[in-house]
mmCIF file as Biopython writes it, N, C-alpha, C and O atoms, coordinates in Angstrom:
data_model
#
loop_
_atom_site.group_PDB
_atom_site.id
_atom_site.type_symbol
_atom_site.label_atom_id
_atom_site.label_alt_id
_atom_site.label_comp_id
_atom_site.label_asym_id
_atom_site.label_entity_id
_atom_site.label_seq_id
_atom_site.pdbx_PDB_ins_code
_atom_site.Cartn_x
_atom_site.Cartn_y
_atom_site.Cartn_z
_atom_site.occupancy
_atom_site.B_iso_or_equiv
_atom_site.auth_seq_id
_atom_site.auth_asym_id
_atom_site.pdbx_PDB_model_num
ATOM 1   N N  . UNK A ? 1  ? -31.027 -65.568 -15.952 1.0 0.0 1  A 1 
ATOM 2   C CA . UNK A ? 1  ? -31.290 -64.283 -15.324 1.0 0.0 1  A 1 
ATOM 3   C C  . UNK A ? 1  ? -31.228 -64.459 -13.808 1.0 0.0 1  A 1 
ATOM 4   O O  . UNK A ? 1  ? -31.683 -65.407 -13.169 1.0 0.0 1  A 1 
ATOM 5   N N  . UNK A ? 2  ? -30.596 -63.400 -13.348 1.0 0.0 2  A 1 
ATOM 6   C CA . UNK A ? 2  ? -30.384 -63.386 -11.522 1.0 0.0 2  A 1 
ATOM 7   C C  . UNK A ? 2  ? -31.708 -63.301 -10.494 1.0 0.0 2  A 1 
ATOM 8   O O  . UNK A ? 2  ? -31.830 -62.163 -10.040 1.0 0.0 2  A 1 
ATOM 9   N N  . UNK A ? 3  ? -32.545 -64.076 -10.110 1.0 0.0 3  A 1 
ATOM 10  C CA . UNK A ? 3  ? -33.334 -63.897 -9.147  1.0 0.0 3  A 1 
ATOM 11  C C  . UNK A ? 3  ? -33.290 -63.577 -8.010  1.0 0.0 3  A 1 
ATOM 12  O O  . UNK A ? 3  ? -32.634 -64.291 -7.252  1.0 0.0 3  A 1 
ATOM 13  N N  . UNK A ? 4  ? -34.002 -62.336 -7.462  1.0 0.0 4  A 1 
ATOM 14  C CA . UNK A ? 4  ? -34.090 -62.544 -6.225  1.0 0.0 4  A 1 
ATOM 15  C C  . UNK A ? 4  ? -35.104 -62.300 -6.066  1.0 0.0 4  A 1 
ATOM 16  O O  . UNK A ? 4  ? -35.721 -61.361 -6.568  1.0 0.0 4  A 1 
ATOM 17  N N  . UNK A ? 5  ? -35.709 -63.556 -4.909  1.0 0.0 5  A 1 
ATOM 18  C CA . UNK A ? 5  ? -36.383 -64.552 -4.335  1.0 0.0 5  A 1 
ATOM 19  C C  . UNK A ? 5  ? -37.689 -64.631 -5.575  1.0 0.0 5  A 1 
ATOM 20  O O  . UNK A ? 5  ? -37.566 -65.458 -6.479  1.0 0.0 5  A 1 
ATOM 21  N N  . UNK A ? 6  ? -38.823 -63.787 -5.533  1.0 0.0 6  A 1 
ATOM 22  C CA . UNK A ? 6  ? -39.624 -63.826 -6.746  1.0 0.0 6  A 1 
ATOM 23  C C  . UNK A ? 6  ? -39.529 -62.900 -7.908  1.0 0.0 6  A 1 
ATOM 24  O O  . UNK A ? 6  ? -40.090 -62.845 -9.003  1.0 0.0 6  A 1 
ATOM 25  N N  . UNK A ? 7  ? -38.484 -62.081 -7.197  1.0 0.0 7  A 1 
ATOM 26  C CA . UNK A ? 7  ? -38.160 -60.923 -8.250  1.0 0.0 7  A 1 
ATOM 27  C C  . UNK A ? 7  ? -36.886 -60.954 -9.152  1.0 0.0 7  A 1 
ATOM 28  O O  . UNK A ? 7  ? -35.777 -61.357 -8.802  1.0 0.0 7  A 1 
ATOM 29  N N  . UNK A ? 8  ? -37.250 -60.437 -10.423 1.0 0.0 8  A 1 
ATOM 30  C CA . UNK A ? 8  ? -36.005 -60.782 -11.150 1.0 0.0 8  A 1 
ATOM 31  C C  . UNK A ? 8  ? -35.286 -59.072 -11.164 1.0 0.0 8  A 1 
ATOM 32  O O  . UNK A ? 8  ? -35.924 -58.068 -10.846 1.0 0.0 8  A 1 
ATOM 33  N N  . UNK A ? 9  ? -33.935 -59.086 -11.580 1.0 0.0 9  A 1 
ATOM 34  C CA . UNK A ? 9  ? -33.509 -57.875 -11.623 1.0 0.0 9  A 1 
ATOM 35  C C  . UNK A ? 9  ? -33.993 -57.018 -12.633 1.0 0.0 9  A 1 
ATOM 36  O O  . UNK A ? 9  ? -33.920 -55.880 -12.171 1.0 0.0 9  A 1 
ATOM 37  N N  . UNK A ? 10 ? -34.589 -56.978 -14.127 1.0 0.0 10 A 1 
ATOM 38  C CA . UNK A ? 10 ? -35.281 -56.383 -14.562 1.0 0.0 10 A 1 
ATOM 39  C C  . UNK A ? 10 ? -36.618 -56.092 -13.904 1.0 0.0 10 A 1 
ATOM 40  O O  . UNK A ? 10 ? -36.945 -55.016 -14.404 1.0 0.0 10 A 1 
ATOM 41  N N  . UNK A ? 11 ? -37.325 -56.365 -13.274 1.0 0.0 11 A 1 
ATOM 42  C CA . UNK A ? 11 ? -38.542 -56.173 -12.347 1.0 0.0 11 A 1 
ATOM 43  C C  . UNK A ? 11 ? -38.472 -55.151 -11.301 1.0 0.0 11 A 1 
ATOM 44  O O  . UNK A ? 11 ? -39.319 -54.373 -10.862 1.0 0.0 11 A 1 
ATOM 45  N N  . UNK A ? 12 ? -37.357 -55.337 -11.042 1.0 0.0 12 A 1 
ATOM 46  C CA . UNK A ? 12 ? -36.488 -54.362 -10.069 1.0 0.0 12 A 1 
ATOM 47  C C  . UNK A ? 12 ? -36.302 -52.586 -10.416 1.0 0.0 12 A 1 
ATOM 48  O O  . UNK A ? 12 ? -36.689 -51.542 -9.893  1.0 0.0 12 A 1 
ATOM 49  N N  . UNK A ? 13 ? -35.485 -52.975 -11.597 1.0 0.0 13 A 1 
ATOM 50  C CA . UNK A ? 13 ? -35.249 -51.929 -12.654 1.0 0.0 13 A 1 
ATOM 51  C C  . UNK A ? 13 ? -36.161 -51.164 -13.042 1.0 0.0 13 A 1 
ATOM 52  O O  . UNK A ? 13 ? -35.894 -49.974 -13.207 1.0 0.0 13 A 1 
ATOM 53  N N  . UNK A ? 14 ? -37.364 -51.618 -13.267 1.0 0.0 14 A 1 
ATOM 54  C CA . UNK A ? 14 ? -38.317 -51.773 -13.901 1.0 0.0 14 A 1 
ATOM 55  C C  . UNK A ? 14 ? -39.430 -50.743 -12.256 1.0 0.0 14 A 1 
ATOM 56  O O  . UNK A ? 14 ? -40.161 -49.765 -12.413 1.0 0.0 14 A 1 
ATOM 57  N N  . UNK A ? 15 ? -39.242 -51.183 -11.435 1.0 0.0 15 A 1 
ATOM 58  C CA . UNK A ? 15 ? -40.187 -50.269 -10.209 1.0 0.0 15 A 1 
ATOM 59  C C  . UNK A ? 15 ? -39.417 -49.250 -10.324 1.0 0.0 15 A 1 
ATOM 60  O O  . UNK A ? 15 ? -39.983 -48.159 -10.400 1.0 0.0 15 A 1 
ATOM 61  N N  . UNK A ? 16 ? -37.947 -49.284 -10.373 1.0 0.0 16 A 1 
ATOM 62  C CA . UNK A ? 16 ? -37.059 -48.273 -10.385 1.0 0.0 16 A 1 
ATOM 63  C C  . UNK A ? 16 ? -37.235 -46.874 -11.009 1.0 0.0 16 A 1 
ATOM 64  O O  . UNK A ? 16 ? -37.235 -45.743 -10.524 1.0 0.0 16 A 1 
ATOM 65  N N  . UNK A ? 17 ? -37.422 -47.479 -12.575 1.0 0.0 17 A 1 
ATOM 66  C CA . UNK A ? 17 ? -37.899 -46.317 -13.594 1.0 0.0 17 A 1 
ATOM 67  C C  . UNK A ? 17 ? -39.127 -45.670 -13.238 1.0 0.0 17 A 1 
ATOM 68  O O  . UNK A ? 17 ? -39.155 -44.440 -13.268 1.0 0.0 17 A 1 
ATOM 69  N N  . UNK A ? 18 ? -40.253 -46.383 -12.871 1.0 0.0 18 A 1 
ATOM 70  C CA . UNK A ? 18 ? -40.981 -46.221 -12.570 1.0 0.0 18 A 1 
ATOM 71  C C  . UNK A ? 18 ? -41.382 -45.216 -11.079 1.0 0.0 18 A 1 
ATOM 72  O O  . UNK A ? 18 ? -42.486 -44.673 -11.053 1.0 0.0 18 A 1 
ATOM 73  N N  . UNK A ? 19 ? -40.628 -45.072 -10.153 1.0 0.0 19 A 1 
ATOM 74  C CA . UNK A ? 19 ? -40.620 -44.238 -9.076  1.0 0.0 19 A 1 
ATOM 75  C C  . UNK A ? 19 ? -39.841 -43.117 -9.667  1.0 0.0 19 A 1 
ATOM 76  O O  . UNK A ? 19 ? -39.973 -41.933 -9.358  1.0 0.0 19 A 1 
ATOM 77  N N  . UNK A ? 20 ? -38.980 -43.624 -10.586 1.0 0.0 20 A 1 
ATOM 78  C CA . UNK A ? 20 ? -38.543 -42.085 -10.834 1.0 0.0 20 A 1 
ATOM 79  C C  . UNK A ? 20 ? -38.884 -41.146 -11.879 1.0 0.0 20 A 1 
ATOM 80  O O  . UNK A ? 20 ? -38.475 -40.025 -12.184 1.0 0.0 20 A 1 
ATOM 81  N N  . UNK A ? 21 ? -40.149 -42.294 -12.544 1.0 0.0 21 A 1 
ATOM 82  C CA . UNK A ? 21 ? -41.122 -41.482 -13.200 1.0 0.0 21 A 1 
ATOM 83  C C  . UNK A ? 21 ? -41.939 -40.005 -13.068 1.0 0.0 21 A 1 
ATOM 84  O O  . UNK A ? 21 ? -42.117 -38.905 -13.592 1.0 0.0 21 A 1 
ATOM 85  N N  . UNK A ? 22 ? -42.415 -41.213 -11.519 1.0 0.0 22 A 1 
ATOM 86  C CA . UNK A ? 22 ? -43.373 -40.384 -10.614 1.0 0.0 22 A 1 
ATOM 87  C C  . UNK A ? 22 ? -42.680 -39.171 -9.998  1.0 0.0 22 A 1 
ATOM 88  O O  . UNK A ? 22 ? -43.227 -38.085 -9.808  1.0 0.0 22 A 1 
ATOM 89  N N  . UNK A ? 23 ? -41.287 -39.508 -9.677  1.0 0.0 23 A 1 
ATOM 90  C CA . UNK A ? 23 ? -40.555 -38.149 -9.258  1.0 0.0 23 A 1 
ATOM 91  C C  . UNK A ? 23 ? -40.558 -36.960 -9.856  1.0 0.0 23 A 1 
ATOM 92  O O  . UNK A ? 23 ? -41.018 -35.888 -9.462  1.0 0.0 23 A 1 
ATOM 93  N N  . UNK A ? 24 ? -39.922 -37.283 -10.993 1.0 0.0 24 A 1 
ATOM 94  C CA . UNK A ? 24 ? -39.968 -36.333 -11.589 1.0 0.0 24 A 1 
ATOM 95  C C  . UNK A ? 24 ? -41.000 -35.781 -12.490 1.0 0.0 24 A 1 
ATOM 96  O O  . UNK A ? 24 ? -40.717 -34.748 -13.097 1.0 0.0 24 A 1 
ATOM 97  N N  . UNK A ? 25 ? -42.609 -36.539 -12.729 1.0 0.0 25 A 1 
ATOM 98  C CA . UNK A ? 25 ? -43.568 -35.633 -13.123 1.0 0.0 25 A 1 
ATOM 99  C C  . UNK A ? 25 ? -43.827 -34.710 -11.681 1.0 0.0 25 A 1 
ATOM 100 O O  . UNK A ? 25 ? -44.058 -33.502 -11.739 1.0 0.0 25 A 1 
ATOM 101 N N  . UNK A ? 26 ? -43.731 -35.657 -10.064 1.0 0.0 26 A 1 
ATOM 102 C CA . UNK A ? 26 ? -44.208 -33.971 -9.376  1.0 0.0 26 A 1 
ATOM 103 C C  . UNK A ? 26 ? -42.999 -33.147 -9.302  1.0 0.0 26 A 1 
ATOM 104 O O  . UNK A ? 26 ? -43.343 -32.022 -8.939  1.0 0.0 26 A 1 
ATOM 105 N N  . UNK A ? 27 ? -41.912 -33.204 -9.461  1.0 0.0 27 A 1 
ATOM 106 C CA . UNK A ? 27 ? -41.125 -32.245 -9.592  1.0 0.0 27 A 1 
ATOM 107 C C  . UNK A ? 27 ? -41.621 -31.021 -10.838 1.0 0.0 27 A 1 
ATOM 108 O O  . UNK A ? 27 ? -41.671 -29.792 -10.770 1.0 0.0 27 A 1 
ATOM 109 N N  . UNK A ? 28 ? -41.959 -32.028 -12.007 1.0 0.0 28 A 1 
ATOM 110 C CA . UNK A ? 28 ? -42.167 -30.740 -12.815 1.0 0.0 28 A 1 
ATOM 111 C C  . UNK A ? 28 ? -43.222 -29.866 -12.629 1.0 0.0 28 A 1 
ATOM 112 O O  . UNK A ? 28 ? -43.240 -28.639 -12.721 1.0 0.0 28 A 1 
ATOM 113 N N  . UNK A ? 29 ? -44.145 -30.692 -12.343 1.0 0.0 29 A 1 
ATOM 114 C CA . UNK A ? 29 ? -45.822 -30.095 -12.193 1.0 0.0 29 A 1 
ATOM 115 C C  . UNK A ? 29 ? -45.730 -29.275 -10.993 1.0 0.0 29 A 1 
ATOM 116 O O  . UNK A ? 29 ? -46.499 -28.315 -10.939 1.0 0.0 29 A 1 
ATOM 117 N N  . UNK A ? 30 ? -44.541 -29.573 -9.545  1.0 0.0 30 A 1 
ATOM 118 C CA . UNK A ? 30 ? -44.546 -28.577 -8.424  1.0 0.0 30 A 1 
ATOM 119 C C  . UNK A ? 30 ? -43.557 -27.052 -9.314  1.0 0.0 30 A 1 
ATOM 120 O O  . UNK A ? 30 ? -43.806 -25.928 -8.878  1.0 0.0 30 A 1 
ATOM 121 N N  . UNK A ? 31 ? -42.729 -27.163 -10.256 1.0 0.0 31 A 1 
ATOM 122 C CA . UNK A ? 31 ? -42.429 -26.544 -11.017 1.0 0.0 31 A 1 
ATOM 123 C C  . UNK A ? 31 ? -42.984 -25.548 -11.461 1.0 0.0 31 A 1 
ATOM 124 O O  . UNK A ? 31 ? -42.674 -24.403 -11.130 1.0 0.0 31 A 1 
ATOM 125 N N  . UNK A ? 32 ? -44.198 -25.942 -12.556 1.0 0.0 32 A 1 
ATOM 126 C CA . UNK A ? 32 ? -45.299 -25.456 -12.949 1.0 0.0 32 A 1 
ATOM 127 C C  . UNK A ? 32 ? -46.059 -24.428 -12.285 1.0 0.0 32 A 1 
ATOM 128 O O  . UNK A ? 32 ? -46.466 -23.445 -12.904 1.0 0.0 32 A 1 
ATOM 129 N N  . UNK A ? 33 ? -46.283 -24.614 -10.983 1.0 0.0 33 A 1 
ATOM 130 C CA . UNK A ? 33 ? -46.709 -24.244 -10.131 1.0 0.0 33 A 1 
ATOM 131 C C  . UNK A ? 33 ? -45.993 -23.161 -9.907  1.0 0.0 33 A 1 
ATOM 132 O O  . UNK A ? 33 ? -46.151 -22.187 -10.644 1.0 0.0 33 A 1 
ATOM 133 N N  . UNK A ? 34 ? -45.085 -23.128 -8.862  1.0 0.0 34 A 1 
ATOM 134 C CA . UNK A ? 34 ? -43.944 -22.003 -8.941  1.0 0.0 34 A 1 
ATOM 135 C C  . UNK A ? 34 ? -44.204 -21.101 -9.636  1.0 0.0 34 A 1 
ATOM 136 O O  . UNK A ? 34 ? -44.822 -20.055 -9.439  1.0 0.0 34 A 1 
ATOM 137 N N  . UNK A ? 35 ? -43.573 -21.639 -10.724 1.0 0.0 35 A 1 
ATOM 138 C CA . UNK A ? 35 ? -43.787 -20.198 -11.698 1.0 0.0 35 A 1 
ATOM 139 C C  . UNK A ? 35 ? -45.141 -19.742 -12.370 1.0 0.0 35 A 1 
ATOM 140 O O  . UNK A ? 35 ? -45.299 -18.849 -13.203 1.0 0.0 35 A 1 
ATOM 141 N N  . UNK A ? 36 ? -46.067 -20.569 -11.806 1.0 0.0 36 A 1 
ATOM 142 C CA . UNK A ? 36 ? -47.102 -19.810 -12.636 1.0 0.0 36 A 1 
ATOM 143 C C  . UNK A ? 36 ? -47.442 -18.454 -11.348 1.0 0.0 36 A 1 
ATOM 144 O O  . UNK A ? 36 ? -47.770 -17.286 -11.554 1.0 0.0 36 A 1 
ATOM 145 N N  . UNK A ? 37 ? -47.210 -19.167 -10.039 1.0 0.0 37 A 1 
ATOM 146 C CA . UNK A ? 37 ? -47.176 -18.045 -8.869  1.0 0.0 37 A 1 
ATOM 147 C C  . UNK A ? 37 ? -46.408 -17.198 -8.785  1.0 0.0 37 A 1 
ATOM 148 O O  . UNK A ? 37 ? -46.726 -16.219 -8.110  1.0 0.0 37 A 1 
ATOM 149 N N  . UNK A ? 38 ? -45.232 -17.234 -9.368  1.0 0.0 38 A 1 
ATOM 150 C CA . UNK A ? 38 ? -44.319 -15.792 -9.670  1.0 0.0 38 A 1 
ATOM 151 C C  . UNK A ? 38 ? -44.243 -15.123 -10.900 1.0 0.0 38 A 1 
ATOM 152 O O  . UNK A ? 38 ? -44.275 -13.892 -10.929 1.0 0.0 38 A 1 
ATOM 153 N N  . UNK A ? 39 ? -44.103 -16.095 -12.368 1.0 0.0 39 A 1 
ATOM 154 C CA . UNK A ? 39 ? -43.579 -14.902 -13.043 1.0 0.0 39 A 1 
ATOM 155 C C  . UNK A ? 39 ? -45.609 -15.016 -13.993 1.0 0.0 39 A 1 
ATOM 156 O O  . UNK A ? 39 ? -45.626 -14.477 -15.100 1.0 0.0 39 A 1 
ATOM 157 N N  . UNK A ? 40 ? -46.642 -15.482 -13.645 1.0 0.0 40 A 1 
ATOM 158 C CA . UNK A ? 40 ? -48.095 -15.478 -14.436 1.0 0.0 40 A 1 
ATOM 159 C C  . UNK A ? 40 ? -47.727 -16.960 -15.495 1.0 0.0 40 A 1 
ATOM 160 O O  . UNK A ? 40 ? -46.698 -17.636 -15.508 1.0 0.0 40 A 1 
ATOM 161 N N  . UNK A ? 41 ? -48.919 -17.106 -16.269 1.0 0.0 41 A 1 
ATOM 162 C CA . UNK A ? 41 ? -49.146 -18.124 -16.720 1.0 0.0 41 A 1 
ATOM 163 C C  . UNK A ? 41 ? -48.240 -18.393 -18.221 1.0 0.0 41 A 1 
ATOM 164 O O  . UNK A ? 41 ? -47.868 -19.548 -18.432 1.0 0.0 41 A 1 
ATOM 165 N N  . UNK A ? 42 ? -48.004 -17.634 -18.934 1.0 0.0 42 A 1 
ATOM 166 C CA . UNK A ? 42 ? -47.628 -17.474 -20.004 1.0 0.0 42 A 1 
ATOM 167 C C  . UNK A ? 42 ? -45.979 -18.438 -19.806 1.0 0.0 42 A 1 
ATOM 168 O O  . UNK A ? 42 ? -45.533 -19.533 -20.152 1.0 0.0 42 A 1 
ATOM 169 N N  . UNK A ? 43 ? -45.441 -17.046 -18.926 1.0 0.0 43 A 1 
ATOM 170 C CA . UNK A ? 43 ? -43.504 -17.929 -18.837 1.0 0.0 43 A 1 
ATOM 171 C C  . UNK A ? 43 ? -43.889 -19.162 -17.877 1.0 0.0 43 A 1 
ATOM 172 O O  . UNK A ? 43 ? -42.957 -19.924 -17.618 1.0 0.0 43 A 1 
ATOM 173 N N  . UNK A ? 44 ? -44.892 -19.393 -17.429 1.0 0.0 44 A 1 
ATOM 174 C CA . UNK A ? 44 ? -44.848 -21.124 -16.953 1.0 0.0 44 A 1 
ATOM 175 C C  . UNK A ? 44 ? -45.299 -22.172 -18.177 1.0 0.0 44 A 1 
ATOM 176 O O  . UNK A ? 44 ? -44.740 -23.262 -18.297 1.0 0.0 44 A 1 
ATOM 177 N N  . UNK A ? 45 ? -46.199 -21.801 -18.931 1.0 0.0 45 A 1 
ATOM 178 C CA . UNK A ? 45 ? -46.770 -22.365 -20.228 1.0 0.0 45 A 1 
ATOM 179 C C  . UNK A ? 45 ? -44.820 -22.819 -21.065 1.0 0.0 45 A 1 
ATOM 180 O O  . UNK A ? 45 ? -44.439 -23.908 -21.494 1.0 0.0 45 A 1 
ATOM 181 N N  . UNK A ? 46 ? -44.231 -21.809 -21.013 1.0 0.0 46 A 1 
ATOM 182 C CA . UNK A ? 46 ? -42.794 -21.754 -21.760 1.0 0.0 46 A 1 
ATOM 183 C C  . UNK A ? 46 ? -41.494 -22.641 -21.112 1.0 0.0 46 A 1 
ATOM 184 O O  . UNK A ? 46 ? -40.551 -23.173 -21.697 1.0 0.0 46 A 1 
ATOM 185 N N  . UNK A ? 47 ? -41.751 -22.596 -20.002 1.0 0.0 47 A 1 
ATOM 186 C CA . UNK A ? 47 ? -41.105 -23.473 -18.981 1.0 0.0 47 A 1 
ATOM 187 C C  . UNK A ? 47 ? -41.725 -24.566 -18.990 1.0 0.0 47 A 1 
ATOM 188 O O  . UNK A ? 47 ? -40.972 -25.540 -18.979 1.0 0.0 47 A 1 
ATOM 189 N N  . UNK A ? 48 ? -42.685 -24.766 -19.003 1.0 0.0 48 A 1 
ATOM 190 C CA . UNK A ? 48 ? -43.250 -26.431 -19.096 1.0 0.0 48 A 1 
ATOM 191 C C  . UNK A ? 48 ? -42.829 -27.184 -20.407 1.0 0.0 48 A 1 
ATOM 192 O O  . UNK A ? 48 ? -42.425 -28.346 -20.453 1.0 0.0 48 A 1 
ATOM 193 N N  . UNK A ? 49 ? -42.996 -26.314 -21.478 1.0 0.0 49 A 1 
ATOM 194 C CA . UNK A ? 49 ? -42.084 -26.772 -23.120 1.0 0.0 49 A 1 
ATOM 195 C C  . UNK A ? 49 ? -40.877 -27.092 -22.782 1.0 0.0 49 A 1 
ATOM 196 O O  . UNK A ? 49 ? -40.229 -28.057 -23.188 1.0 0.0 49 A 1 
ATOM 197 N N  . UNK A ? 50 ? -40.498 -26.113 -21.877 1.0 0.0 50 A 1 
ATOM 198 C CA . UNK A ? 50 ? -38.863 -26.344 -22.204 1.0 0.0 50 A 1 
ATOM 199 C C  . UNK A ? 50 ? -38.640 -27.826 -21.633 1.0 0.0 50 A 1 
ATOM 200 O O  . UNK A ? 50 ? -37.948 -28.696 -22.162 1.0 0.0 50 A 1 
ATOM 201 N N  . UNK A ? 51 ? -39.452 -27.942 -20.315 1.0 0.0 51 A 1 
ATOM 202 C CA . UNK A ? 51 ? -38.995 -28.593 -19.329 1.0 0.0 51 A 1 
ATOM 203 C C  . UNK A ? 51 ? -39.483 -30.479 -20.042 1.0 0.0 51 A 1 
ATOM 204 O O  . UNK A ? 51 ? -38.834 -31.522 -19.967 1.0 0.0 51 A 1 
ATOM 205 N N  . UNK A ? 52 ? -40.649 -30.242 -20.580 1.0 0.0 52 A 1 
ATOM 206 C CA . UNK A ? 52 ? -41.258 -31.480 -21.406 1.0 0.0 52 A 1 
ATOM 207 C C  . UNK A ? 52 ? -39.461 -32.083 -22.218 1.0 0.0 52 A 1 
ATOM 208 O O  . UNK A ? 52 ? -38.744 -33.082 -22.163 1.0 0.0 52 A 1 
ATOM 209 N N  . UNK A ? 53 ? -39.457 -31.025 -22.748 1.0 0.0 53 A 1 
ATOM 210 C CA . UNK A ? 53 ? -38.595 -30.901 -24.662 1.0 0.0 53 A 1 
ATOM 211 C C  . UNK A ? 53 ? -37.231 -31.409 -23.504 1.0 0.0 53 A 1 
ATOM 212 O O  . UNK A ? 53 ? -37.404 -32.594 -23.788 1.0 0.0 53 A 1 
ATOM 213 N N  . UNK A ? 54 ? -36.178 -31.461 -22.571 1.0 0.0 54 A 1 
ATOM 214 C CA . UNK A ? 54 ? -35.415 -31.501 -21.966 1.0 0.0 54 A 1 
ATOM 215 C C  . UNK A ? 54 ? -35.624 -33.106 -21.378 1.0 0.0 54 A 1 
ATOM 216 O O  . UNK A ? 54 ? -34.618 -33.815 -21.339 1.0 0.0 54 A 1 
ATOM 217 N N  . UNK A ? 55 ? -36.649 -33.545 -21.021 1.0 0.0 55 A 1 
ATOM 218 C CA . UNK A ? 55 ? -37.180 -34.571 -20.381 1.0 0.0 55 A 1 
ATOM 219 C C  . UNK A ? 55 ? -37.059 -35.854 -21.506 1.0 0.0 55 A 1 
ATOM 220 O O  . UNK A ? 55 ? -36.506 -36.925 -21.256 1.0 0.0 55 A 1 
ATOM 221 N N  . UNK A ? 56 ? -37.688 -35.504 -22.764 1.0 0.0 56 A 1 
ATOM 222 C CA . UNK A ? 56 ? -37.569 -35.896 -23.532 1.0 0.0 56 A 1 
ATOM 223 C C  . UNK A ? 56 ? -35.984 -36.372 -24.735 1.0 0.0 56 A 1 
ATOM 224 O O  . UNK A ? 56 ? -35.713 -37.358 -25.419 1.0 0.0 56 A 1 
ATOM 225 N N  . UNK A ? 57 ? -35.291 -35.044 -24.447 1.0 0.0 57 A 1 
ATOM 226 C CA . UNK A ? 57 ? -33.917 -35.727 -24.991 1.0 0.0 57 A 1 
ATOM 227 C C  . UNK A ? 57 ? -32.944 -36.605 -23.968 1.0 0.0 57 A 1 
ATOM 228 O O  . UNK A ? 57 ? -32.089 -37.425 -24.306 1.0 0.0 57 A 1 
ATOM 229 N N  . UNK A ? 58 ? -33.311 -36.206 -22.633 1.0 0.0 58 A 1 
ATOM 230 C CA . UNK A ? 58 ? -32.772 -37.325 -21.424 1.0 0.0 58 A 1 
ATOM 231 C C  . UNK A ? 58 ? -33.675 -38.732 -22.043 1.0 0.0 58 A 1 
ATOM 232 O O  . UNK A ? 58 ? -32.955 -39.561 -22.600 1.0 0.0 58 A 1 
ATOM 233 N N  . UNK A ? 59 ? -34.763 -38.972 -22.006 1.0 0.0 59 A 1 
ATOM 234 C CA . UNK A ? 59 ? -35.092 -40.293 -22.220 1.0 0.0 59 A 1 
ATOM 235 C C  . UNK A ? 59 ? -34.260 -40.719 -23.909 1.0 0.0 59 A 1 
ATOM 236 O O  . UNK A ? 59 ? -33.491 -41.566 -24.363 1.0 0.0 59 A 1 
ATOM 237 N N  . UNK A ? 60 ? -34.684 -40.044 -24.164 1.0 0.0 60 A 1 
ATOM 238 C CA . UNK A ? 60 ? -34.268 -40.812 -25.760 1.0 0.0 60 A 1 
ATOM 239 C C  . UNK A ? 60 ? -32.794 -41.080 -25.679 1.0 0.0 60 A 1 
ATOM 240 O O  . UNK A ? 60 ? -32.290 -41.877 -26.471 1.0 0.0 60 A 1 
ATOM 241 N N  . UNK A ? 61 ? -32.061 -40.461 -24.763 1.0 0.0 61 A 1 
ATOM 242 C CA . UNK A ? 61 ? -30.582 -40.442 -25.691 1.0 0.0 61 A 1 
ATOM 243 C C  . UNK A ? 61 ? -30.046 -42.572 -25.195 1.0 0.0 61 A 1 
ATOM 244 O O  . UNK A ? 61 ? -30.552 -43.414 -24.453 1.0 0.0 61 A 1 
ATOM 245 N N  . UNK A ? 62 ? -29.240 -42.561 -25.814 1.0 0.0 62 A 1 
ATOM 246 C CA . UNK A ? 62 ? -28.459 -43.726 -25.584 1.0 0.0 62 A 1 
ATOM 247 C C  . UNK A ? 62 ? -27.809 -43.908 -24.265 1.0 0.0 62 A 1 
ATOM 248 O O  . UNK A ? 62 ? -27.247 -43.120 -23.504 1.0 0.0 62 A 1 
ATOM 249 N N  . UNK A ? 63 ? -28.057 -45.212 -24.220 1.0 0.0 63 A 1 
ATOM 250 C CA . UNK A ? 63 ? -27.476 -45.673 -22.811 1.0 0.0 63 A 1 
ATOM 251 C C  . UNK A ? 63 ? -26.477 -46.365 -23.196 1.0 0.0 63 A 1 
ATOM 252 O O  . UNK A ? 63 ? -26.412 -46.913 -24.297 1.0 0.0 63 A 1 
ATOM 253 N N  . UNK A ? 64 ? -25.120 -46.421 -21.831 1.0 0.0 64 A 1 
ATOM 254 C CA . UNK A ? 64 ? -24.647 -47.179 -21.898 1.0 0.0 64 A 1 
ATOM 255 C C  . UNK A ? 64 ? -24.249 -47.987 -21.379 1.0 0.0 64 A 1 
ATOM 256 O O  . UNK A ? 64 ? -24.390 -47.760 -20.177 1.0 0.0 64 A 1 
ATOM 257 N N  . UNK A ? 65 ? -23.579 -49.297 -21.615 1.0 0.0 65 A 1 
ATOM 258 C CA . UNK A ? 65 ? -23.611 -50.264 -21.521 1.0 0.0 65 A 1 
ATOM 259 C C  . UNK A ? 65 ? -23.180 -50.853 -20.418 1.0 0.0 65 A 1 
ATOM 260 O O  . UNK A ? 65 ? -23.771 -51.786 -19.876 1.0 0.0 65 A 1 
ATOM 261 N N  . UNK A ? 66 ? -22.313 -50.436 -20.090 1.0 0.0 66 A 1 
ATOM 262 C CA . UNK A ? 66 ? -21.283 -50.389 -18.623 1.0 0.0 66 A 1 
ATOM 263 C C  . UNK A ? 66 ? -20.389 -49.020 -18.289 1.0 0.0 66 A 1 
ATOM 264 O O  . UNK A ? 66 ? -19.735 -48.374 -19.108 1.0 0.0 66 A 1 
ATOM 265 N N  . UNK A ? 67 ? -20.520 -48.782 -17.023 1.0 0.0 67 A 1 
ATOM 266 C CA . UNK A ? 67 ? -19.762 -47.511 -16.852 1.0 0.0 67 A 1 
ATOM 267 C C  . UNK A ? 67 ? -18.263 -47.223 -16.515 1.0 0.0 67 A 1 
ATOM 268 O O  . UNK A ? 67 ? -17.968 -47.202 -15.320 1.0 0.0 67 A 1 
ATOM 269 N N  . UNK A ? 68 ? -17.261 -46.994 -17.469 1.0 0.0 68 A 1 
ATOM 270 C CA . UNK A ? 68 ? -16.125 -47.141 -17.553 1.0 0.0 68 A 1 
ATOM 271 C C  . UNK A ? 68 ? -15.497 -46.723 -15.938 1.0 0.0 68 A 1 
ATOM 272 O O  . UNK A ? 68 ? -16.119 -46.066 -15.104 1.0 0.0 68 A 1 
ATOM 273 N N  . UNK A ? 69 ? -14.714 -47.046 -15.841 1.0 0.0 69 A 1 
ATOM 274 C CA . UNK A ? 69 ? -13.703 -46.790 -14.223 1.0 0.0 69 A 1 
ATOM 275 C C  . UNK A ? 69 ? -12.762 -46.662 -14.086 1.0 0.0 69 A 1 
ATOM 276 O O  . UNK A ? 69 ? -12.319 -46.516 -12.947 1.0 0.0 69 A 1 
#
């Protein structure tokens, strides 16, 4: 495995996912927000499903392996 200096490249990867964890829960939750200030609580309650249920088929789907060119 490729080191750099104490860090390995999965470790790397790995803060990676992880900041863009954090991104995108405040993206959704500033989301949330939004619309609970424009359209009331209900179509933000519906938007947060959607937005969960969307989040969720991005993580699950398959990755691949190398990106063709």
């Amino acid at each position: 495995m490729l080191l750099l200096g104490d860090m390995s490249v999965r470790s790397v990867i790995s803060v990676m996912h992880l900041f863009g964890a954090i991104a995108i829960t405040l993206i959704g939750v500033g989301s949330f927000f939004a619309i609970v200030g424009v359209f009331g609580l209900p179509a933000a309650m519906v938007a947060l499903v959607v937005f969960i249920a969307l989040a969720a088929v991005l993580f699950r789907r398959p990755q691949a392996e190398g990106i063709p060119r």
